[in-house]
BAVO-988058 format. One line per 10 residues: number of its first residue (from 1); for each residue x, y, z of N, C-alpha, C, O. Coordinates in nm, 3 decimals. Layout:
% residues N
NUM> X,Y,Z,X,Y,Z,X,Y,Z,X,Y,Z | ...
//
This chain:
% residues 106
1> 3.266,3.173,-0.618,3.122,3.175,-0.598,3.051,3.097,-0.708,2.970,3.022,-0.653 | 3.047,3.083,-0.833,3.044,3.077,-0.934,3.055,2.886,-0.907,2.953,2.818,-0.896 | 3.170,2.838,-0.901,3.214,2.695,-0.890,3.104,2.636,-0.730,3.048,2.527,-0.721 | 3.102,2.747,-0.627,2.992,2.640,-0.555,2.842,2.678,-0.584,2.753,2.596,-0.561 | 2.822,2.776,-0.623,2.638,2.802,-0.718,2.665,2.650,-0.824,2.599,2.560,-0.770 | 2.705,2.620,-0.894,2.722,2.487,-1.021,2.707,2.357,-0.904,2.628,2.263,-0.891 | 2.817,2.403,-0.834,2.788,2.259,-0.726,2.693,2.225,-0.612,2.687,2.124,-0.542 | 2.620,2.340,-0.612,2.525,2.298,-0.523,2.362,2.286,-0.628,2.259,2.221,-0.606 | 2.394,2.366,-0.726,2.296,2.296,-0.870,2.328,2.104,-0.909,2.248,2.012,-0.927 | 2.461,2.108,-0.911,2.477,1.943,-0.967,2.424,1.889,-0.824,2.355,1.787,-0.829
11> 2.442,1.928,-0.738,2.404,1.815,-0.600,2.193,1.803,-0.561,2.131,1.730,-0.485 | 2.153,1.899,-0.645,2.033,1.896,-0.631,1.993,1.796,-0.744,1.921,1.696,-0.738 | 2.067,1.857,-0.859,2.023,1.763,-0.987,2.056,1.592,-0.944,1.992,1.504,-1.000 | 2.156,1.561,-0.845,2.189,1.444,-0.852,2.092,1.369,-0.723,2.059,1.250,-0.718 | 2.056,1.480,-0.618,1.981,1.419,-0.531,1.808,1.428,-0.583,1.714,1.387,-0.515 | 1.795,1.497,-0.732,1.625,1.468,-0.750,1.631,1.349,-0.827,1.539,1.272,-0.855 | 1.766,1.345,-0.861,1.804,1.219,-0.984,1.756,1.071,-0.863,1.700,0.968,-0.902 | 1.784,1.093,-0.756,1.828,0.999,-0.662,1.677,0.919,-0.641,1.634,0.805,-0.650 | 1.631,1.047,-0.610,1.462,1.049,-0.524,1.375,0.970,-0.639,1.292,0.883,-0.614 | 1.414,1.021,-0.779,1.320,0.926,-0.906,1.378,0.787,-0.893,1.301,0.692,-0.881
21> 1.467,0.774,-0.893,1.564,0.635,-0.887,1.484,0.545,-0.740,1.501,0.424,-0.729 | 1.430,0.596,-0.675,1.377,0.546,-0.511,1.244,0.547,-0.566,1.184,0.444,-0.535 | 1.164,0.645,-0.652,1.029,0.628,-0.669,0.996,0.530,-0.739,0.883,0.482,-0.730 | 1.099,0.477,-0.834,1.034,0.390,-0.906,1.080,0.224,-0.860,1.031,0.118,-0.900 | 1.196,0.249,-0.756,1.214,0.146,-0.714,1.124,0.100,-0.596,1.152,-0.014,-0.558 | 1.005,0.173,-0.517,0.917,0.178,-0.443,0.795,0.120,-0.545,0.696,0.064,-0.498 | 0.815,0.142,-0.693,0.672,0.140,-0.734,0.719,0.035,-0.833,0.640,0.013,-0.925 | 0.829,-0.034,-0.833,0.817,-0.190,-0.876,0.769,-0.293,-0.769,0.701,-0.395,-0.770 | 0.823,-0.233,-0.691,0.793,-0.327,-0.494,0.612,-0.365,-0.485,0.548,-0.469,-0.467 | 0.582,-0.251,-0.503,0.466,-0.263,-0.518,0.367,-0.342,-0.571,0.254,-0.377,-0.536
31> 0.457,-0.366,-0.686,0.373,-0.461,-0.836,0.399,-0.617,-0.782,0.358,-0.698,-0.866 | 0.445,-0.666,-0.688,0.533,-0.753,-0.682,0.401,-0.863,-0.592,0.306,-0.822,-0.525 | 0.431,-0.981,-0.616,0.310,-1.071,-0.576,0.326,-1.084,-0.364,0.430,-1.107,-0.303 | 0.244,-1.069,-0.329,0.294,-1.097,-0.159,0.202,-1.175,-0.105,0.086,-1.183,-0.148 | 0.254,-1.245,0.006,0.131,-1.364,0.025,0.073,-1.288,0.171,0.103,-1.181,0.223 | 0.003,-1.364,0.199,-0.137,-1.320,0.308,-0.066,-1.314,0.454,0.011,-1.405,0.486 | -0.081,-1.254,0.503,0.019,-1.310,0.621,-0.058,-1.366,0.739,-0.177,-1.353,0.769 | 0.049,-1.435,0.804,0.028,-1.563,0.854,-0.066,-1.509,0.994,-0.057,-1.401,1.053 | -0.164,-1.635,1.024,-0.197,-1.589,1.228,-0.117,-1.570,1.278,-0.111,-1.448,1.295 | -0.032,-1.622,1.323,0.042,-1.625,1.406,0.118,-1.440,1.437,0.127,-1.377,1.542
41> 0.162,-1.400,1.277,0.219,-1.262,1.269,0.101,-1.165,1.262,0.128,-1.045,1.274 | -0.019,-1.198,1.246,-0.128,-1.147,1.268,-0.195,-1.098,1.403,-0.262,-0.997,1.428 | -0.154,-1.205,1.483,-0.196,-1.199,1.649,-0.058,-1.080,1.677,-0.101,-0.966,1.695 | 0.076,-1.092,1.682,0.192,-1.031,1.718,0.161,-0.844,1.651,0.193,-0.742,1.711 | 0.109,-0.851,1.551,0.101,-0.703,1.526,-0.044,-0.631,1.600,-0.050,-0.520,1.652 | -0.154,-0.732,1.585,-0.230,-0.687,1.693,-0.241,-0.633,1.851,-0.313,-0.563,1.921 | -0.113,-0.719,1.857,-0.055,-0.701,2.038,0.019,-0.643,2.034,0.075,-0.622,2.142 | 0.070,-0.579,1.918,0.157,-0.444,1.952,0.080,-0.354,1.885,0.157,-0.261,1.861 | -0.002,-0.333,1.850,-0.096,-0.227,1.805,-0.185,-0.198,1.938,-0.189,-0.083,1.982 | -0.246,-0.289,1.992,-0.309,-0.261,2.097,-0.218,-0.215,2.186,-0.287,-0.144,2.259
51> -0.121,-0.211,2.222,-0.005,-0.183,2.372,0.018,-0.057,2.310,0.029,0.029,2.397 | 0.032,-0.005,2.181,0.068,0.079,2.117,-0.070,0.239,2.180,-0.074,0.354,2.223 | -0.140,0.142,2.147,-0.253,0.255,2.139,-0.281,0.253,2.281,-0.346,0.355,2.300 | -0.268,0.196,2.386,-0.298,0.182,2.510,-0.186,0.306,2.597,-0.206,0.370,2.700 | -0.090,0.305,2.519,0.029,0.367,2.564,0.033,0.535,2.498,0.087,0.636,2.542 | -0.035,0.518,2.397,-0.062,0.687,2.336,-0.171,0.699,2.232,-0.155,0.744,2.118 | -0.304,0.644,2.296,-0.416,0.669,2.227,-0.451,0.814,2.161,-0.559,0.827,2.104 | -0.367,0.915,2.168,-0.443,1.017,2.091,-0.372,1.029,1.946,-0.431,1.089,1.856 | -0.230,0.965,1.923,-0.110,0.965,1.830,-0.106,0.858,1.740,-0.056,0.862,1.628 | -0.183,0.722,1.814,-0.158,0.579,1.780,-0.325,0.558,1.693,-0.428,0.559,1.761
61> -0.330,0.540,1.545,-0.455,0.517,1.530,-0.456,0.355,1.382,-0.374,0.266,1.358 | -0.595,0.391,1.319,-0.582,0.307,1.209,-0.500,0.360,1.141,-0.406,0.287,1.107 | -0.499,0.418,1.121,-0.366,0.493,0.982,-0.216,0.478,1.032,-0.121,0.446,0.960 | -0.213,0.507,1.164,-0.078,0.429,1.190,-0.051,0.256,1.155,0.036,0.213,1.080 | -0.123,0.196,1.210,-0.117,0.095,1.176,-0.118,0.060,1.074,-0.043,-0.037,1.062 | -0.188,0.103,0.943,-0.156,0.087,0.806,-0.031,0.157,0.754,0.030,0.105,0.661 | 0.000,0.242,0.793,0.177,0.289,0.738,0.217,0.179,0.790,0.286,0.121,0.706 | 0.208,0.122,0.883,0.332,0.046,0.934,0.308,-0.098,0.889,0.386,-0.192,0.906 | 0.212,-0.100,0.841,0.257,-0.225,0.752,0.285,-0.221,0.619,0.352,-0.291,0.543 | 0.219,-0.125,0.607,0.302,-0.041,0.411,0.429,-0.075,0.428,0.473,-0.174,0.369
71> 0.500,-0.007,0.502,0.638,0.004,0.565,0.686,-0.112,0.524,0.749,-0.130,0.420 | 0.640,-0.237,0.650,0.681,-0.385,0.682,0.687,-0.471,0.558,0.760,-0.568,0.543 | 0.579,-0.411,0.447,0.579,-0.495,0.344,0.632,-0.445,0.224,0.632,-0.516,0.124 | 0.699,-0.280,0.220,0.826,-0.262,0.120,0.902,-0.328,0.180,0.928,-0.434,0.123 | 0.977,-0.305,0.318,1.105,-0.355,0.341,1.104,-0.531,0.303,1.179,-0.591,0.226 | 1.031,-0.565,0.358,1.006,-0.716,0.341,1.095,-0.714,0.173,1.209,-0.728,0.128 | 0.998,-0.696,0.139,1.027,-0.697,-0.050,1.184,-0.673,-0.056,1.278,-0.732,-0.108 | 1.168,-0.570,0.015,1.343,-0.494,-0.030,1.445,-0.593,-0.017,1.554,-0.592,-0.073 | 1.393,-0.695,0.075,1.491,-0.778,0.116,1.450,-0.946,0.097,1.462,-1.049,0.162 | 1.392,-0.902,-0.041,1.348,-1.061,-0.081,1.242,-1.125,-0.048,1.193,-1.190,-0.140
81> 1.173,-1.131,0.082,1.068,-1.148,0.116,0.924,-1.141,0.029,0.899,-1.053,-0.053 | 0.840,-1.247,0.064,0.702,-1.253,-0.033,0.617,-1.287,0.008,0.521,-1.333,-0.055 | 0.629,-1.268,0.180,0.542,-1.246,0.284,0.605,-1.169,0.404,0.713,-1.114,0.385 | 0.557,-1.162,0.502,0.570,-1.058,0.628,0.645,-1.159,0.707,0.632,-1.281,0.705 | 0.710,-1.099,0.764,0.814,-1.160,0.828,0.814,-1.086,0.986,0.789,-0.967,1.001 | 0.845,-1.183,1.098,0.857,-1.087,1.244,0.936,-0.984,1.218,0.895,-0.869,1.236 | 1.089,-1.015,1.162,1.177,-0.948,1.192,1.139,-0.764,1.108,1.170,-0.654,1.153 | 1.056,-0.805,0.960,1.002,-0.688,0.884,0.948,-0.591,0.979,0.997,-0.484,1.015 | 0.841,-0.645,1.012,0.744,-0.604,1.127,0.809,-0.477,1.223,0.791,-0.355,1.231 | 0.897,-0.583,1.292,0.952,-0.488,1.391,1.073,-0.395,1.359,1.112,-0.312,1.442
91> 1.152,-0.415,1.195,1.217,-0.350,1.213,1.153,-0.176,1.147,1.204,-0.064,1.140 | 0.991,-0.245,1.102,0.886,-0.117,1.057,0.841,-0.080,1.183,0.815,0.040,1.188 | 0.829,-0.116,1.245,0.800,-0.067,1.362,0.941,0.076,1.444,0.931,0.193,1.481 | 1.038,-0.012,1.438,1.139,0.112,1.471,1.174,0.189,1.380,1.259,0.273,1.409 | 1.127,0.185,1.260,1.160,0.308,1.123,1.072,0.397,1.165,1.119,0.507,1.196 | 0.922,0.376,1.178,0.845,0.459,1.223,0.845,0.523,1.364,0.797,0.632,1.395 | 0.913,0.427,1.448,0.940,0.555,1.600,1.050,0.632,1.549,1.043,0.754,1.559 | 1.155,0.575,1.494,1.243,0.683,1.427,1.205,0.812,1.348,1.251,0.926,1.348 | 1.142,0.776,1.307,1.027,0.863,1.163,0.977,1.004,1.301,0.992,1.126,1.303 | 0.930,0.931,1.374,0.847,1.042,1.471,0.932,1.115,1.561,0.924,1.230,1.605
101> 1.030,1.007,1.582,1.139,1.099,1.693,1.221,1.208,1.583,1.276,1.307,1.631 | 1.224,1.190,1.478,1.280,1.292,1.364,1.195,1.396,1.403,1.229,1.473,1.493 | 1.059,1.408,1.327,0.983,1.502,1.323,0.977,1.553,1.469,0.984,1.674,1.445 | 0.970,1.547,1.583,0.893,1.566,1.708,1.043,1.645,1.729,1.018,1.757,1.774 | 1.153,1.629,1.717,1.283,1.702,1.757,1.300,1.846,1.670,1.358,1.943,1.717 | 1.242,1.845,1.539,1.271,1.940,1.432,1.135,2.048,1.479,1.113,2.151,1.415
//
């Protein structure tokens, strides 16, 4: 009893260890220069924001739409990027239906 009370203490200590290690790697991302993004990816998130909200106007709002480009523009970063990219976009786009199909099942 004794040996898994210690090990389920070290696995907390190592997963809050983890979560600071992610906060601050979220909050260098941040600091980081990003350029304006383009019309073109401008028109494409609009037309899925609108189909979005057309399809579940009471769930789909401004604040969604701003997570999801919060989202689009850590990952971007995460992956080198120093502007918005389609592929960012949409793959923030399926983090966040993921994100909801999590919560909506629990």
């Amino acid at each position: 009893k004794q040996w898994y009370q210690r090990r389920v203490r070290g696995d907390l200590q190592n997963n809050q260890e983890m979560l600071d290690r992610f906060r601050k790697y979220l909050t260098v991302l941040r600091m980081i220069r990003y350029d304006q993004v383009s019309e073109e990816i401008q028109k494409k998130i609009e037309e899925d924001f609108v189909a979005e909200r057309k399809a579940n106007p009471k769930d789909v709002t401004g604040e969604t739409l701003h997570r999801s480009l919060v989202i689009a523009r850590l990952y971007g970063l995460s992956r080198g990027h120093i502007k918005l990219e389609i592929e960012d976009w949409n793959s923030a786009k399926t983090l966040e239906r993921d994100r909801i199909s999590r919560i909506s099942s629990s």
